[in-house]
C-alpha positions in Angstrom: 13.8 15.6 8.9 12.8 14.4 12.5 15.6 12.6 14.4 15.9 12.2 18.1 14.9 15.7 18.7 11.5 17.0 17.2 11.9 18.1 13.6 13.9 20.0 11.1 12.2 22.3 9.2 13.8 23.2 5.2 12.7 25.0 2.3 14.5 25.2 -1.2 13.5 26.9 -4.4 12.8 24.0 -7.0 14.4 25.4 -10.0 17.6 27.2 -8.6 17.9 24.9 -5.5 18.5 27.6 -3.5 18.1 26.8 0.1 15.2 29.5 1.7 15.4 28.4 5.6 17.0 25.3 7.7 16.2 25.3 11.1 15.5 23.4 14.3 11.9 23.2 15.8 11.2 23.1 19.5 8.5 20.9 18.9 6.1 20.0 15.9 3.0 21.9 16.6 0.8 24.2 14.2 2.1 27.4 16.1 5.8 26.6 15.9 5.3 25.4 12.0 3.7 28.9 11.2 6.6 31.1 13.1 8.8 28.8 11.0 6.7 30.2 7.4 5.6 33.1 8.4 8.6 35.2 7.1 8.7 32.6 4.0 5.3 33.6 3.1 5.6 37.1 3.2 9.0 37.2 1.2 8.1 34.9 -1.4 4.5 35.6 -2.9 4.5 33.7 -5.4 5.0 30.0 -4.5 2.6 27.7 -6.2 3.2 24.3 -4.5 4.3 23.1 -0.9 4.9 20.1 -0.4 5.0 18.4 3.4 4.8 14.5 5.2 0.6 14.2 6.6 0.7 15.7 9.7 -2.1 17.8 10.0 -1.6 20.9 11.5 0.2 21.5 8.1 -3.6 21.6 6.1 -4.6 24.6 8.3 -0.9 26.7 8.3 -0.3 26.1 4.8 -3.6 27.3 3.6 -4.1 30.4 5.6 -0.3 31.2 4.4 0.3 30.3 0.8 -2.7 31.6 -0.7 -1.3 30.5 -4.2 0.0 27.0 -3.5 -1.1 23.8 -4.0 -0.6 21.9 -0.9 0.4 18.1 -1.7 1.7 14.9 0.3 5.1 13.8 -0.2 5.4 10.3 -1.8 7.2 8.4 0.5 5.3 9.9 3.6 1.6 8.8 1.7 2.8 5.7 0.7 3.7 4.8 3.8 0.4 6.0 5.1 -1.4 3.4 2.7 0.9 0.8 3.8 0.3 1.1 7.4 -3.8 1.3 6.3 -3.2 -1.9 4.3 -1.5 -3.3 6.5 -3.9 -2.8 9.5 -6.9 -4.1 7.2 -4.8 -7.0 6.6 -4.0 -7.9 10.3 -8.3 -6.9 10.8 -8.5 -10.2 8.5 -6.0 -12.4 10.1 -7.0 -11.7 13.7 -10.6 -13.0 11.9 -9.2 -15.2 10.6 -7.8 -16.9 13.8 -11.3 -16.3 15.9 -13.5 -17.8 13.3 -10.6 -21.0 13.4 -10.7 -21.4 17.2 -14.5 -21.1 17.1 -14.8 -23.6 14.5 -12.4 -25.9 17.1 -15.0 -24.9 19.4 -18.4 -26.1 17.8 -16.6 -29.4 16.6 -16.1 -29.7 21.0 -19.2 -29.4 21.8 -20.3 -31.3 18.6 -18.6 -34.3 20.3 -19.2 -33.6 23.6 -22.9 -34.0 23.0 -22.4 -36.9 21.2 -20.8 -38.3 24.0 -23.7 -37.2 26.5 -26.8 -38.4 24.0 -24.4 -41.9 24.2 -24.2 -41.8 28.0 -28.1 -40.9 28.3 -29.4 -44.1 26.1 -26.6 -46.2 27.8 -28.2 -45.0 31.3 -31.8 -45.5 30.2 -31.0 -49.0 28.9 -29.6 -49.7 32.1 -32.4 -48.3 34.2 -34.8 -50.2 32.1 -33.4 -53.3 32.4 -33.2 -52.1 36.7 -36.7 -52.1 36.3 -37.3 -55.5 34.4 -35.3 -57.1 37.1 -37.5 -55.5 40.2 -40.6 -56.7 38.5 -38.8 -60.3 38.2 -37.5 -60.3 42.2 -40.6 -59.2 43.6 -43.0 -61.8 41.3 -40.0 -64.2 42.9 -41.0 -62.8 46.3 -44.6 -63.3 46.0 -44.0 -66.7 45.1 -41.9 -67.9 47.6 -42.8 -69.7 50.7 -43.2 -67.7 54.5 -39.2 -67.2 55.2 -37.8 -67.7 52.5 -37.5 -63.9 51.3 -34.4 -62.5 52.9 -32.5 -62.6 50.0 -34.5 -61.2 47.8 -34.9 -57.9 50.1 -31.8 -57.7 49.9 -31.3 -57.7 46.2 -34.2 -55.1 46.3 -32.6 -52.8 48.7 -29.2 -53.2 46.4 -31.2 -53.0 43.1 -33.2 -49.4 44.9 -29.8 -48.0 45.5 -28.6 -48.6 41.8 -31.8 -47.4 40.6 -31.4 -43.9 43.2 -27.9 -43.8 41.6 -28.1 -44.3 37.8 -31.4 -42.1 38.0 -29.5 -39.1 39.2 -26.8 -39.9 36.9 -29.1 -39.6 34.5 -30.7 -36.7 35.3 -27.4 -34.5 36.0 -26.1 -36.0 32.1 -29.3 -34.5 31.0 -28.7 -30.9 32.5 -25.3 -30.9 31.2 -26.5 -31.7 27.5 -28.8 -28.9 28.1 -26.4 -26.8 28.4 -24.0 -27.7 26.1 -26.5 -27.2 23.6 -27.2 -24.3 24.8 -23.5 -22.9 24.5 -22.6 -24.7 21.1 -26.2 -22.6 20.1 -24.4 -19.3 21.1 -21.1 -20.1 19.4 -22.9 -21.1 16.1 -24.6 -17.4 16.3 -21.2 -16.0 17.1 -19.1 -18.4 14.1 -21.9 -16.8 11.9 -21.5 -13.3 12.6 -18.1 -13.9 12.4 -18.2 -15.2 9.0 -20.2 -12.4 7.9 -17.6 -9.7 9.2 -14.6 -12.2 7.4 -16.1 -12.0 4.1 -16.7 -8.2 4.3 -13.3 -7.6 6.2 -11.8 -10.0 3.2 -13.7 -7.7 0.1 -12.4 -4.8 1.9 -8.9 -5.9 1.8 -8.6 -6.8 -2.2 -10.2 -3.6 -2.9 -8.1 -1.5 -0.8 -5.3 -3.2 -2.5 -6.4 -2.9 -5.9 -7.3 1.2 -5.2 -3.3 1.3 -3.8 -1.9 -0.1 -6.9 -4.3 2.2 -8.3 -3.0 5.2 -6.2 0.9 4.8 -6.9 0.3 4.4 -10.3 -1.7 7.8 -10.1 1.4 9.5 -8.2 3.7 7.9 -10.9 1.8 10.0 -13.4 3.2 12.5 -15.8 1.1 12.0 -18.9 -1.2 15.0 -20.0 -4.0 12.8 -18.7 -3.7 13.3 -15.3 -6.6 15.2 -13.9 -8.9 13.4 -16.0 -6.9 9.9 -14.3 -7.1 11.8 -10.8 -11.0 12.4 -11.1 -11.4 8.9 -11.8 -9.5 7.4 -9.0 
């Protein structure tokens, strides 16, 4: 039993229930468990079965003491092992799960967001073309018009030079940024494909790890004459 100190160590005698040893540990390490079986071992030669919880340094005691004995996991201790495992390869799936979501949120973003800029970029082009039609039409007016008569139309050049300088840049910075969106909504399309790749295998994983720990506690369930022969096929 381990409470709020370390551990209680017991053996008992299956068929008389008779109580062998019941003692405190200091602490749970392979030295302290084999002072504890040491004197078990060598009064009792003959035991064919010990069974402990999965803490390891057992394996390695165990077998160098109880020559005889088969050394098994207790039910509730293994079960609880496979629980925990299923449980981890469940909450592997889920965390998945939730990045492959938020990257999917992600790529629909930037989806838009380049919509949005490929929309801006024809609506600036459009704009600097007709910019351009009406420079062409101002100065065929100025080359028309009489000595002295052109101060207005300089100024609607020097206003329509300034637009021009202004939606040109605007331009070119919408371009850069669609760049690299692109660029970015490239990398999270290789990452929302790896992704999937590790969520199908992480989702196999997880049935069949299931189906092999219905499998299990139905093999430690198992009294039938058939049990090797159901242990060598699991």
């Amino acid at each position: 039993f381990q409470g709020m100190n370390h551990v209680i160590l017991g053996v008992a005698e299956k068929w008389s229930q008779y109580l062998l040893d019941f003692k405190h540990a200091t602490d749970r390490t392979g030295a302290s468990i084999r002072t504890f079986l040491a004197p078990i071992a060598k009064k009792f030669c003959n035991i064919r079965v010990v069974i402990t919880d999965l803490f390891k340094a057992y394996n390695r005691v165990i077998s160098s003491l109880f020559l005889r004995a088969r050394h098994l996991g207790c039910h509730v201790h293994t079960r609880r092992e496979s629980m925990r495992y299923i449980d981890k390869l469940k909450a592997t799936y889920n965390r998945m799960k939730k990045n492959r979501k938020k990257l999917v949120e992600t790529v629909t973003k930037y989806r838009r967001k380049i919509s949005s800029l490929v929309s801006q970029i024809t609506n600036w082009e459009k704009k600097l073309n007709k910019d351009r039609q009406d420079r062409q039409k101002l100065l065929s007016f100025k080359q028309h018009s009489k000595s002295g008569k052109t101060k207005t139309i300089d100024h609607k050049l020097a206003a329509l030079r300034n637009r021009v300088k202004k939606r040109s840049k605007s331009l070119q910075d919408t371009k850069r940024t669609l760049k690299k969106t692109r660029k970015l909504r490239e990398q999270k399309y290789a990452e929302l494909s790896t992704i999937e790749r590790k969520l199908i295998k992480s989702h196999q994983i997880y049935l069949q790890s299931c189906r092999l720990e219905k499998d299990f506690y139905r093999l430690l369930k198992d009294q039938t004459p058939n049990f090797q022969e159901n242990l060598q096929k699991f």
